[in-house]
C-alpha positions as CSV (number, residue, x, y, z in Angstrom):
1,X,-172.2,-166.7,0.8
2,X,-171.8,-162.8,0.1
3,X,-174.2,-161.1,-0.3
4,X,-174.1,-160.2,-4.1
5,X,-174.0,-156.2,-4.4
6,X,-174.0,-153.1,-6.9
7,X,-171.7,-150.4,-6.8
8,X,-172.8,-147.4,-5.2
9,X,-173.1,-145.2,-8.2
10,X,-175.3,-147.5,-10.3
11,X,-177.5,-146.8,-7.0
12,X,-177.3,-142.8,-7.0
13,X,-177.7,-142.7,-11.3
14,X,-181.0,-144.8,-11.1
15,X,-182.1,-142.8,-7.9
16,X,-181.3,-139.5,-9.8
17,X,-183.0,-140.7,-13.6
18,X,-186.2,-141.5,-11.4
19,X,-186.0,-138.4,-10.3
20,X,-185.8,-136.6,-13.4
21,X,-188.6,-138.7,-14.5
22,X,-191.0,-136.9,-12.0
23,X,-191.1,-138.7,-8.6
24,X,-189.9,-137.3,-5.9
25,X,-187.8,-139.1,-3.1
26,X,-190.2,-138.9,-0.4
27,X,-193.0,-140.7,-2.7
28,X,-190.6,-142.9,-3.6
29,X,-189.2,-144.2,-0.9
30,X,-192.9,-144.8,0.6
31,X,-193.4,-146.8,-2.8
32,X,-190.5,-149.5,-2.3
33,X,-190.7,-149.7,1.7
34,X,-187.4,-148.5,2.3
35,X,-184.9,-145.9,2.3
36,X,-182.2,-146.6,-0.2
37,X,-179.4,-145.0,1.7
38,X,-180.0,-146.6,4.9
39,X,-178.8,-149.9,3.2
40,X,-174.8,-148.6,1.9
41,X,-173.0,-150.6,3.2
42,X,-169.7,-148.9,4.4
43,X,-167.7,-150.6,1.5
44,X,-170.0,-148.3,-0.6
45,X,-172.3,-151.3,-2.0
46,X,-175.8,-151.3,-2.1
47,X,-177.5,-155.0,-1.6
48,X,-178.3,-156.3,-5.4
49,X,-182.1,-157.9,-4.8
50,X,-183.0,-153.9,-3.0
51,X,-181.8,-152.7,-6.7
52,X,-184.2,-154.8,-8.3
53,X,-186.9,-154.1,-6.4
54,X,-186.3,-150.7,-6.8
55,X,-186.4,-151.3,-10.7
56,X,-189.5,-153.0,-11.1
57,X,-191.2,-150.7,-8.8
58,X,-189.9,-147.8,-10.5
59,X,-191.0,-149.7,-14.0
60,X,-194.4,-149.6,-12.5
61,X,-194.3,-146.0,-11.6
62,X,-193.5,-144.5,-14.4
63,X,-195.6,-147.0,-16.5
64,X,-191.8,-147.9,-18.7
65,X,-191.4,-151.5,-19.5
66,X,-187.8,-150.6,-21.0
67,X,-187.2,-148.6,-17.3
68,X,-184.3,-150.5,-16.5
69,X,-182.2,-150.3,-20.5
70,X,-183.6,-146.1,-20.2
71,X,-182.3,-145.5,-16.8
72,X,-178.9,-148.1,-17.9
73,X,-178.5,-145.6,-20.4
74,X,-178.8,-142.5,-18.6
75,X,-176.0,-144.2,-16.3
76,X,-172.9,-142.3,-16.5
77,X,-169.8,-143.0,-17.3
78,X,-168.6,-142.6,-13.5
79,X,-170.2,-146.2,-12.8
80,X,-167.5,-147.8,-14.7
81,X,-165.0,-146.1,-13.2
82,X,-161.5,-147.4,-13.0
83,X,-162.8,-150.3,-15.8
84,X,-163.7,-147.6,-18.0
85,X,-160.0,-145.9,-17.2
86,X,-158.4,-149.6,-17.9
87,X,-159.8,-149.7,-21.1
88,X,-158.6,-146.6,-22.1
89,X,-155.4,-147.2,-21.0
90,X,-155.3,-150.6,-22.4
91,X,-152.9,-151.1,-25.3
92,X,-155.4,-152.7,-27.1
93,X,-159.4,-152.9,-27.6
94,X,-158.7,-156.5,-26.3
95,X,-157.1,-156.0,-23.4
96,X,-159.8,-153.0,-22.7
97,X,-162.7,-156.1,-23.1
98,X,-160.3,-158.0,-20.7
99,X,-161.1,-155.2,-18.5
100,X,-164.5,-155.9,-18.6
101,X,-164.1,-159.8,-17.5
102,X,-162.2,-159.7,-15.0
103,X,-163.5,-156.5,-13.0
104,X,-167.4,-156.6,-13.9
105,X,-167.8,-157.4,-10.0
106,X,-166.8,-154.0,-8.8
107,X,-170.0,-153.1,-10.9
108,X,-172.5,-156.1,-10.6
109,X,-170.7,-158.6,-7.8
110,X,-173.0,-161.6,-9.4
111,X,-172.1,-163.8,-11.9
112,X,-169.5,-163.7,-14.5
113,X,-168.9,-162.0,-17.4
114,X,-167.2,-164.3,-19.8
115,X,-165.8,-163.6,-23.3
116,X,-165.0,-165.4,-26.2
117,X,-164.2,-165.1,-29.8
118,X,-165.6,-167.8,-32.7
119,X,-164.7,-169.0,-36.0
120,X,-167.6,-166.5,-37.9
121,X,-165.4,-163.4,-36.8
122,X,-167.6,-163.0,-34.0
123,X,-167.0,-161.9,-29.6
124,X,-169.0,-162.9,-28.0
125,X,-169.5,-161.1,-24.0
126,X,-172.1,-163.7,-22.2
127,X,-173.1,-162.4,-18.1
128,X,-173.3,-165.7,-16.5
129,X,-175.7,-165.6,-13.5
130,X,-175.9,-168.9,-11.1
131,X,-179.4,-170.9,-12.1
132,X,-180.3,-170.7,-8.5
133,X,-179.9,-167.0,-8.3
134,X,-181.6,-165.5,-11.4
135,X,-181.8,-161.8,-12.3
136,X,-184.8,-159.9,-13.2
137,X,-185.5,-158.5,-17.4
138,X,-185.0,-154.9,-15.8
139,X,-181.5,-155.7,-14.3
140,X,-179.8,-157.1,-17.1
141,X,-181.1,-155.0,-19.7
142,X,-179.8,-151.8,-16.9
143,X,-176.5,-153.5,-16.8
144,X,-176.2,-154.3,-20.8
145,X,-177.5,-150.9,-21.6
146,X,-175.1,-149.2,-19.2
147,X,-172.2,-151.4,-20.7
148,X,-173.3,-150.7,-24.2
149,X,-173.2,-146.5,-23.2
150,X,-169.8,-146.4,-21.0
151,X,-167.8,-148.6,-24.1
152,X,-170.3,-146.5,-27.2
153,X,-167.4,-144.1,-28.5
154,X,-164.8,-147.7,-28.8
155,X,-167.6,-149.6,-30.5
156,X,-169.0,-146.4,-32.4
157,X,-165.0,-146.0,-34.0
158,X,-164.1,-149.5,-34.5
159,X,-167.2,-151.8,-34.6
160,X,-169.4,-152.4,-37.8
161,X,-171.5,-155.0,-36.4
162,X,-173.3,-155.8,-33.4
163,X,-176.0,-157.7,-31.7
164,X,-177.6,-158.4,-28.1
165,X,-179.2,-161.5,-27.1
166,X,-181.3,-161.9,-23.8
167,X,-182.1,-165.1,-22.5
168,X,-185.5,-163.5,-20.2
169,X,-189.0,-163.1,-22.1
170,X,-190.2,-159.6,-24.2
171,X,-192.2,-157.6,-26.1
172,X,-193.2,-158.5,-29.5
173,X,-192.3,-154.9,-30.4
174,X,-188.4,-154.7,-30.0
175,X,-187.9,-151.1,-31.6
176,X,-187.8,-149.5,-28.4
177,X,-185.2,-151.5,-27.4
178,X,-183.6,-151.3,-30.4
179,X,-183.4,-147.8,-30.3
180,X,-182.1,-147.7,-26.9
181,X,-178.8,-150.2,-27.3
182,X,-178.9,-149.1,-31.4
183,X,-178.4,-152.3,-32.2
184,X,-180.8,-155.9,-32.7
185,X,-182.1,-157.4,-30.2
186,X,-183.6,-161.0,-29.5
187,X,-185.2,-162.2,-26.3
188,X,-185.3,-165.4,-24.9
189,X,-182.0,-166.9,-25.8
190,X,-179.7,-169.7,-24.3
191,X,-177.6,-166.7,-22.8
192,X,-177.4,-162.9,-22.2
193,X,-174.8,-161.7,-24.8
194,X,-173.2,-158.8,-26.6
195,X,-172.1,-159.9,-29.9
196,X,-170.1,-157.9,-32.2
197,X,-167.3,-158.2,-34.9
198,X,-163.8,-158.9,-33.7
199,X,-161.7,-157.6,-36.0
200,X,-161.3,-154.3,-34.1
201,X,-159.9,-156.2,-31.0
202,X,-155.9,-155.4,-31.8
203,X,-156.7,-151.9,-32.7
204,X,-155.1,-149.4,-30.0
205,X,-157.3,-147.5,-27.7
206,X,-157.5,-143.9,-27.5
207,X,-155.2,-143.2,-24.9
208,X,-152.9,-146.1,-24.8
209,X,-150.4,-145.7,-21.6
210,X,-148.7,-148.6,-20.5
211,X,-147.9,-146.9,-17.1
212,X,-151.1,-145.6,-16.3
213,X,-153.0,-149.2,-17.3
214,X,-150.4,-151.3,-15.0
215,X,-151.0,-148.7,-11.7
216,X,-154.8,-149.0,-12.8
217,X,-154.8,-152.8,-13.2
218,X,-153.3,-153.4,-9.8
219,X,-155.9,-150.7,-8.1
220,X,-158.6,-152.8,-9.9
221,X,-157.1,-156.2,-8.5
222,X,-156.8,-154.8,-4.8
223,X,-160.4,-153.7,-5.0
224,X,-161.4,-156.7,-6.2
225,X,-159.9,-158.7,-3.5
226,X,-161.2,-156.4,-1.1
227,X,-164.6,-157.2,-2.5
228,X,-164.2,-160.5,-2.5
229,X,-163.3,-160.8,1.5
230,X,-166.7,-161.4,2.9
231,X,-166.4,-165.0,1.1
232,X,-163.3,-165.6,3.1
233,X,-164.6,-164.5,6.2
234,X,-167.4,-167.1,6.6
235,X,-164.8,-169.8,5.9
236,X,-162.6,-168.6,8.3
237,X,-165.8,-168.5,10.9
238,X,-166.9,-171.7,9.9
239,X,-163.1,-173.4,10.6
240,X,-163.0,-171.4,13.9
241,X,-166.0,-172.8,15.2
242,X,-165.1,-176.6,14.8
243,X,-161.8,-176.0,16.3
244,X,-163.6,-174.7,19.4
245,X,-166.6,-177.1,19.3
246,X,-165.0,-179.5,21.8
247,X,-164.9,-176.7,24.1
248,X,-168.9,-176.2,24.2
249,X,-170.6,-174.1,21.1
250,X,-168.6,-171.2,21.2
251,X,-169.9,-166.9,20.8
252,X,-169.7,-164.8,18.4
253,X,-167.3,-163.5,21.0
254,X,-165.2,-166.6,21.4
255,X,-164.7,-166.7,17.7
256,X,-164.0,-163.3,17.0
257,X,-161.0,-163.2,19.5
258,X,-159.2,-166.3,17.8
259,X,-159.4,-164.3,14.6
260,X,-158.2,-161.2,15.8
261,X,-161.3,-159.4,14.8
262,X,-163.4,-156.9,17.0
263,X,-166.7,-158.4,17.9
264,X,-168.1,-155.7,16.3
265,X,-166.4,-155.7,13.3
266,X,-166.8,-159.4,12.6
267,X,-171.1,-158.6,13.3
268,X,-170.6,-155.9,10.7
269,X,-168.6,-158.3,8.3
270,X,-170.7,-161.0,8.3
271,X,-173.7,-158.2,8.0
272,X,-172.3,-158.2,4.7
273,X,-173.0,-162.1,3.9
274,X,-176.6,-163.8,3.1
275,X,-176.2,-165.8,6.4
276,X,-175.2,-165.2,10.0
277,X,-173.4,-166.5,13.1
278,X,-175.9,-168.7,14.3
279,X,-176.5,-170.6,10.7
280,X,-172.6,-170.8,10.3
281,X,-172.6,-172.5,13.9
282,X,-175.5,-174.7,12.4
283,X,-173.2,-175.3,9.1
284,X,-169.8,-175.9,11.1
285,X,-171.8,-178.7,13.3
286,X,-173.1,-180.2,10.1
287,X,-169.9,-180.4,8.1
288,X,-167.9,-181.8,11.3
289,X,-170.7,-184.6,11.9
290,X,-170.7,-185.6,8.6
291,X,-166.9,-186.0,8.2
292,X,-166.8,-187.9,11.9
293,X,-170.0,-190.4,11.1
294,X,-168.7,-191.4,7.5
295,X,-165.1,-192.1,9.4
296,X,-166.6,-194.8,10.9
297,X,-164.5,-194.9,13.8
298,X,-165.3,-192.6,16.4
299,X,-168.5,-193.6,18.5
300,X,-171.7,-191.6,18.3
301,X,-171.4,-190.5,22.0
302,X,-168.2,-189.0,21.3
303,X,-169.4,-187.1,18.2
304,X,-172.0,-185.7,19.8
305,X,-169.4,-184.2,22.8
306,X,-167.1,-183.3,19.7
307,X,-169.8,-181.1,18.4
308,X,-170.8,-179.3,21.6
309,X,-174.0,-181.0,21.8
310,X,-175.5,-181.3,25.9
311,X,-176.6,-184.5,25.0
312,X,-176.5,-187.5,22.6
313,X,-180.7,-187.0,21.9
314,X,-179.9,-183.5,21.1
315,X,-177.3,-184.4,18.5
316,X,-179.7,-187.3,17.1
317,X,-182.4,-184.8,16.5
318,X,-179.8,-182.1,15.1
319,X,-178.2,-184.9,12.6
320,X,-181.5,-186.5,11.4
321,X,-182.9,-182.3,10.7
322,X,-179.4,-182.3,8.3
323,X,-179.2,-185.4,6.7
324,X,-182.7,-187.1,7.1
325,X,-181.8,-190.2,8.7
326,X,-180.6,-190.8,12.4
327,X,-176.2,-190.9,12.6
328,X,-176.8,-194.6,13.2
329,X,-178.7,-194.9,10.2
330,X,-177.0,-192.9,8.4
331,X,-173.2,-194.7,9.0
332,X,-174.9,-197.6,8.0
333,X,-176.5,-197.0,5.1
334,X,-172.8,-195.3,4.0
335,X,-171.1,-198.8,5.0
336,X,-173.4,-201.0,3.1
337,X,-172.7,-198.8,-0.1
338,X,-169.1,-198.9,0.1
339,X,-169.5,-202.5,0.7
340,X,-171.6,-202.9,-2.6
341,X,-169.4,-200.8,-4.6
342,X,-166.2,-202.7,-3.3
């Protein structure tokens, strides 16, 4: 349900290589419609589909097809931050690719970066990316580039071989491309991948400080979970608001003063999500109804005063715009299939 985000400093390096390029910020901002600062949030994220929209406009710009692995490269290192510090810290080049699994969010909070090592010798690092949610050819090739730039001195020392697979659509001409992640490249692939030899993975890092790594690793986990507290939040809503449903639909209000929360700071949380009170009222009446009509017990009338619902018409129209069938319907067409399947 959260809103998937960058990190604010992927944000100010694009902003500042655009720049550099030769638009100014005024022209810019009149380009893409908005004002990129205006959307930080106060966790220091910038929403995800704005940074794409500022990619492809800036691709257009600047007439750059490879905008988004030039300006990736151009990142700095600052972007990766405390990953970047884990790795060097790690005790090993493993546990500094670990780094890069489990923490990727506090860079890019969408998807997954997974990793794996085959029977060839090979790692594999694939970015996973839900189907329904795809990412945009300028994004990934930003984050792979940037990825590629902020790990280039461990992969320079240790690594002999490497490759990067995109699953999106290219140029014929990969050179440019080539040049910029110095290494082969294919396009449209089953997955978006980093390949390179794993031999190198027990080999200590640089700087190899148990102390420093542990003290970084918990840092990374707290900011993680921090991150990762808007997706609690609408669950919490969502249980609140059946538990008071009986009562009438309850406010924003209501609901924030059973969790504790500031009406105002549970607005500004759930700011932070790709949905809002009303539609989580919406979703909390259509969970409830469903678990009360497939009991099979409790009569319509009273499911529709369990809900909140003035009236049983209004909770008939409400059920049939969820489910597609009237509740009366619907309980029976659920009966007659557990009675087939019994």
């Amino acid at each position: 349900m959260r809103t998937p985000t960058v990190c604010s400093e992927y944000l100010v390096d694009l902003l500042q290589y655009i720049e550099n390029r030769g638009v100014d910020a005024q022209s810019f901002i009149a380009a893409v419609g908005f004002n990129p600062e205006q959307h930080l949030t106060l966790q220091g994220r910038f929403p995800l589909r704005l940074f794409e929209v500022i990619l492809d406009v800036a691709s257009a710009m600047l007439d750059d097809p490879f905008l988004g692995a030039n300006a990736g490269a151009h990142s700095s290192p600052a972007a990766w931050g405390m990953v970047s510090y884990l790795g060097m810290s790690a005790p090993n080049s493993r546990a500094a690719f670990d780094a890069v699994v489990h923490f990727s969010r506090l860079l890019i909070d969408h998807g997954d970066v997974m990793y794996s090592e085959t029977d060839d010798e090979w790692t594999h690092l694939t970015w996973v990316v839900p189907e329904r949610k795809p990412v945009s050819r300028q994004l990934t090739e930003f984050f792979f580039t940037s990825w590629y730039h902020a790990h280039k001195i461990i992969l320079d020392r240790w690594c002999n071989q490497r490759e990067v697979y995109f699953s999106h659509a290219g140029p014929v001409d990969k050179s440019e491309i080539e040049r910029i992640l110095e290494s082969p490249v294919k396009y449209q692939c089953d997955a978006n991948v980093v390949k390179f030899d794993s031999h190198f993975l027990d080999r200590p890092t640089r700087f190899p400080h148990t102390g420093i790594y542990n003290s970084l690793l918990q840092t990374a986990r707290s900011e993680l979970a921090k991150l990762q507290m808007e997706d609690r939040i609408v669950k919490d809503v969502i249980a609140c608001v059946v538990r008071q449903l009986p009562e009438g639909v309850p406010k924003l209000d209501d609901v924030a003063a059973e969790l504790g929360l500031a009406p105002r700071t549970l607005q500004r949380r759930l700011n932070n999500t790709d949905t809002n009170f009303k539609c989580l009222v919406d979703d909390a009446r259509k969970q409830r109804s469903k678990q009360l009509v497939d009991d099979g017990d409790m009569p319509l009338l009273d499911i529709s005063a369990e809900l909140g619902f003035s009236d049983q018409s209004s909770f008939q129209k409400a059920f049939k715009r969820w489910f597609g069938l009237a509740p009366g319907r619907y309980r029976m067409s659920q009966q007659l299939s557990n009675n087939a399947s019994n």
